[in-house]
C-alpha positions in Angstrom: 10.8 39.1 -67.2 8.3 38.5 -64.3 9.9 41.3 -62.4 9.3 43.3 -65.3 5.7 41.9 -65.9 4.8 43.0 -61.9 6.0 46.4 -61.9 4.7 46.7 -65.4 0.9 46.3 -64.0 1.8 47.6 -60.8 2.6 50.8 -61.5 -0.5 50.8 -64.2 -2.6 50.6 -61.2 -0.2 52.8 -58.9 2.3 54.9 -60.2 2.7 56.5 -56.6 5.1 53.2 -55.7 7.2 54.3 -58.6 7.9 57.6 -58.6 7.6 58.1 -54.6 4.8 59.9 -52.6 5.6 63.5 -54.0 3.8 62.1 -57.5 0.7 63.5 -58.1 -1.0 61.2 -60.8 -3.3 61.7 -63.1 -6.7 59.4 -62.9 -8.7 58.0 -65.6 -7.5 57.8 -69.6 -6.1 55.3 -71.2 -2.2 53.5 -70.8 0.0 53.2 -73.6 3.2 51.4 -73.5 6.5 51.9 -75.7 8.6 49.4 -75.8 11.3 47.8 -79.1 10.3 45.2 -80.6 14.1 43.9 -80.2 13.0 43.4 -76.0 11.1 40.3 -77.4 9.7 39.0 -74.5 8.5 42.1 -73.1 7.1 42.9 -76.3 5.4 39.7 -76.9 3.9 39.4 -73.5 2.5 43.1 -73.8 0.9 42.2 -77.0 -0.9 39.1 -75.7 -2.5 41.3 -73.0 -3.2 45.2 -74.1 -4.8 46.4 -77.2 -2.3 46.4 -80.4 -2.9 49.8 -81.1 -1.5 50.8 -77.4 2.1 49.8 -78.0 4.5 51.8 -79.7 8.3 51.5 -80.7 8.8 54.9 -79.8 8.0 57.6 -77.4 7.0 60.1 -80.9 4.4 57.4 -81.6 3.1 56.5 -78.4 2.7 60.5 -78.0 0.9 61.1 -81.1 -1.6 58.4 -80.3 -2.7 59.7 -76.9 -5.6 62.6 -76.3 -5.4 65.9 -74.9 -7.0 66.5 -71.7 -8.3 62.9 -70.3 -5.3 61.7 -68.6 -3.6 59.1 -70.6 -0.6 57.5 -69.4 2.7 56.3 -71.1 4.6 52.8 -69.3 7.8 53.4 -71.5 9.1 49.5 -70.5 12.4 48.8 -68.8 15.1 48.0 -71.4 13.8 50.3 -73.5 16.3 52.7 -75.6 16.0 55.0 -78.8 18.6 57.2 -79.8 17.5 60.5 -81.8 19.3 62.8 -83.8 16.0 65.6 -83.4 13.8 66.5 -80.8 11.3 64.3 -79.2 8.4 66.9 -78.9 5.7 65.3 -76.7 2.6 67.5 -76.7 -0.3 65.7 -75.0 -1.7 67.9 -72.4 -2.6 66.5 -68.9 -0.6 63.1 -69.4 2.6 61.2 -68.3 5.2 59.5 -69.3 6.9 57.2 -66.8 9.7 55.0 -67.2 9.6 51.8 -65.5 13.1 49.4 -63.9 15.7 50.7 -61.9 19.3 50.9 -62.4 21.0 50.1 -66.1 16.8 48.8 -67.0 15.7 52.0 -66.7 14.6 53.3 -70.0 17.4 55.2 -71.3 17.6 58.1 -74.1 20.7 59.0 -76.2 20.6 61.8 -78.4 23.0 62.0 -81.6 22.2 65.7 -82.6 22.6 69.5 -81.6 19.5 69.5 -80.5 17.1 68.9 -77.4 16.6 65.7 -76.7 13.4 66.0 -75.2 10.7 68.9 -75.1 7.7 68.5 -72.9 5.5 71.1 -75.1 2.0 70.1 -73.3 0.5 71.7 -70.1 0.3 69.1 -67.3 2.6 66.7 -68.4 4.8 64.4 -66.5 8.0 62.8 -67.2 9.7 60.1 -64.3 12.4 57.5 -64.0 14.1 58.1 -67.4 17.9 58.0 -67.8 19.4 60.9 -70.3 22.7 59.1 -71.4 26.2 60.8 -72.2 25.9 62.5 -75.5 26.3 61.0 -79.1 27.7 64.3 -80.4 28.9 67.7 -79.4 27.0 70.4 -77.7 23.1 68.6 -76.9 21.0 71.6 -76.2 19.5 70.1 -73.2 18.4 66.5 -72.0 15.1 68.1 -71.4 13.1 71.9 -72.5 10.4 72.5 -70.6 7.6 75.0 -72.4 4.5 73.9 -71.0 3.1 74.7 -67.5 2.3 72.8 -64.6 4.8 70.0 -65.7 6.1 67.3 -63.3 10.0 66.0 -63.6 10.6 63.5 -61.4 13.4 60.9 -60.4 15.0 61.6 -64.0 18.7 60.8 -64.4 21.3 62.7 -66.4 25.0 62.3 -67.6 26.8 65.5 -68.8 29.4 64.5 -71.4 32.1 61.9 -72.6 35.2 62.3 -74.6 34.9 65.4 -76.2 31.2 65.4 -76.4 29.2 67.5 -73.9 25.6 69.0 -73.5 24.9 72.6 -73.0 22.7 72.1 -70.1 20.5 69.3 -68.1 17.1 70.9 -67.8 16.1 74.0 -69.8 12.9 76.4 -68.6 11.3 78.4 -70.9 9.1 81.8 -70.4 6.0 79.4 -70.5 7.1 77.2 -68.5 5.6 77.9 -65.4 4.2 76.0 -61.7 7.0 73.6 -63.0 8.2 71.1 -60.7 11.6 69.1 -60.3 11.7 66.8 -57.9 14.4 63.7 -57.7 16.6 64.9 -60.6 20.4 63.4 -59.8 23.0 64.6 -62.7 26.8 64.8 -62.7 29.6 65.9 -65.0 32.7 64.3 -65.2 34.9 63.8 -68.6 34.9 67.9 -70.3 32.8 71.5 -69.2 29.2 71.8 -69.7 28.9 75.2 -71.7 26.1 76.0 -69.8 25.4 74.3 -66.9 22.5 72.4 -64.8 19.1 73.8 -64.2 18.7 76.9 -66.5 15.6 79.4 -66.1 16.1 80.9 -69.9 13.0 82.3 -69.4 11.0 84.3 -67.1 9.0 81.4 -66.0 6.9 81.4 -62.6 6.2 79.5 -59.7 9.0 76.7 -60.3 10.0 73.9 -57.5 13.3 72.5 -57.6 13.3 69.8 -54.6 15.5 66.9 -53.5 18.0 67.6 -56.6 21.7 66.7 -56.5 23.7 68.3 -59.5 27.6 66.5 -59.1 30.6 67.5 -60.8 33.8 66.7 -61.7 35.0 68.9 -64.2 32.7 71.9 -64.2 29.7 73.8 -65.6 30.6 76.8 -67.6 28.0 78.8 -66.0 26.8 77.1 -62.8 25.1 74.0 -61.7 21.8 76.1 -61.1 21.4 79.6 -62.9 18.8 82.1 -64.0 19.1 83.3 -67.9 15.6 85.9 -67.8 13.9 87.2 -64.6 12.1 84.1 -63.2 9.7 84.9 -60.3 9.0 83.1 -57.0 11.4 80.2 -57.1 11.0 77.8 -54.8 14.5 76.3 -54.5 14.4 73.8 -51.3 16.7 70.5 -49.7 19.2 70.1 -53.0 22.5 70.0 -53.6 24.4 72.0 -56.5 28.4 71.2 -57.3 30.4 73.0 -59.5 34.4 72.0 -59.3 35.3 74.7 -62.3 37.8 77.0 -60.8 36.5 80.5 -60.0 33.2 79.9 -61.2 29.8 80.3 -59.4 27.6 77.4 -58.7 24.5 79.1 -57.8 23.6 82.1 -60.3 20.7 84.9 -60.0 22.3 87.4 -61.7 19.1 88.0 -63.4 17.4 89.0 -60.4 15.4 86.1 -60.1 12.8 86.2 -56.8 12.1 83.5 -54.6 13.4 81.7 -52.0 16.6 79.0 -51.7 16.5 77.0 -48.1 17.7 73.7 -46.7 20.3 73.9 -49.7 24.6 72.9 -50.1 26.8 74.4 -52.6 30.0 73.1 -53.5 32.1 75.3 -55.6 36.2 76.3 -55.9 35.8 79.9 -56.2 37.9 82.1 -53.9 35.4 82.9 -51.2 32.4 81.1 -50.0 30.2 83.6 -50.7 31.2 84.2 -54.0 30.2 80.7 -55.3 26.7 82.2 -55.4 25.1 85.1 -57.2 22.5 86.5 -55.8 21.2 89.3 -57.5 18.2 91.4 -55.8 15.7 89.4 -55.3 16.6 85.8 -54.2 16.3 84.8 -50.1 18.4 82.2 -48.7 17.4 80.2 -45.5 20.0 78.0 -44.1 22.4 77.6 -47.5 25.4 76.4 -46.8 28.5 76.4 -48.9 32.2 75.3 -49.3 35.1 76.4 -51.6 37.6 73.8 -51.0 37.0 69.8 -50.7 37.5 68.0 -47.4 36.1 71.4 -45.6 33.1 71.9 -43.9 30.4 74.5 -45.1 29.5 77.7 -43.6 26.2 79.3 -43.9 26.1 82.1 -47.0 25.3 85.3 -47.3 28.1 85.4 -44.2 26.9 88.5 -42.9 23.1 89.7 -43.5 21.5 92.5 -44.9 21.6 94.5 -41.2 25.2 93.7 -40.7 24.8 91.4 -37.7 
């Protein structure tokens, strides 16, 4: 438990070791800690040194306890686990939630229903170093729905489906949900199809960054491992990797004519031409994309041939 105890107070003071230099953290406010009671060590030594009204059994609680507005922080502990049948709405503006431990002691959410398992519903929130599990039950809306703006996802971790249990997609992206960013994300698929897919922009949400994400896959994503559901504007797509292994199926999708810009990226698909494991639609640029169609083949740069036929 000391290891636990150091990075506990640690990242209390700063969170930047945690979640890497591209956090931006709030300042000032309060920290609030969820963590079981079952993790009796870590429970006990919390409640010898913070306030009993700052620890909580659950994120719900530790959410409804917090203030809009003054930067308040949430250390959910490593160990910590809840599974949930319904939503997990957290709606504190202008505060985060960060997950402490690496590895199997990160804190780890399972959810049992057809649901989200996790809305961030408050501008300015931020969410890092969690792990979304393999589903409890068929068709999971999404490990995460994002509906507030200026929200940070960073170094989150997400597993796609078991048995013959699978989620519809990874991270959802509503109309509100705008100057999001995504930075760290690592998800893969491996056991039956995703109905949907990875990163979905169901809305016509703004000014999103999506950096240093790898989406893996074994099995495939019904609809692509990144994809555009409404006419987002100005993406900002840079330095990730997207996989879909689902026979003639695109990885990247813009069929909505989404705008913006996809650079520094790799797509792996098994669709019958490179360039046809990406969408485009009108409105997307791509900067030094590569993509392959087969395994054990090196990529080639998409669109093959540009817009003047050079």
């Amino acid at each position: 438990m000391i290891k636990d105890r150091n990075i506990a107070w640690d990242a209390a003071i700063n969170p930047m070791k945690l979640l890497g230099a591209g956090f931006e953290p709030n300042y000032g406010g309060d920290t609030f800690y969820v963590c079981k009671s079952a993790l009796t060590n870590t429970y006990n030594w919390l409640s010898g040194r913070v306030p009993g009204d700052r620890i909580f059994k659950t994120l719900a609680e530790a959410d409804a306890a917090m203030r809009d507005g003054v930067n308040d922080r949430c250390l959910i502990m490593a160990g910590h686990t809840e599974s949930n049948a319904t939503e997990i709405a957290l709606t504190t503006t202008q505060a985060e939630f960060i997950g402490l431990g690496r590895g199997p002691l990160r804190p780890t959410l399972t959810t049992t229903g057809a649901v989200n398992a996790l809305s961030l519903d408050g501008n300015y929130q931020t969410l890092g170093n969690v792990t979304f599990a393999i589903p409890g039950i068929d068709t999971v809306a999404a490990d995460i729905d994002v509906v507030g703006a200026g929200c940070q996802i960073l170094n989150t971790y997400h597993h796609g489906s078991t048995t013959s249990k699978d989620k519809v997609d990874f991270i959802t992206l509503t109309a509100t949900a705008h100057d999001t960013v995504i930075r760290g994300m690592r998800a893969f698929n491996d056991t039956v199809e995703m109905t949907g897919g990875g990163i979905k922009f169901e809305g016509a949400c703004a000014r999103v960054e999506v950096d240093d994400v790898i989406i893996l896959d074994a099995i495939g994503y019904a609809t692509g491992a990144i994809y555009d559901g409404a006419t987002a504007l100005n993406l900002m797509i840079h330095d990730s990797t997207f996989m879909n292994a689902k026979a003639a199926t695109v990885v990247a999708e813009f069929g909505n004519n989404s705008t913006g810009m996809m650079k520094n990226c790799f797509i792996i698909g098994r669709h019958t031409t490179i360039a046809s494991n990406v969408t485009p639609g009108t409105g997307m640029n791509f900067c030094n994309v590569l993509a392959v169609e087969e395994a054990a083949l090196n990529a080639i740069p998409i669109p093959v041939v540009d817009a003047e036929g050079e």
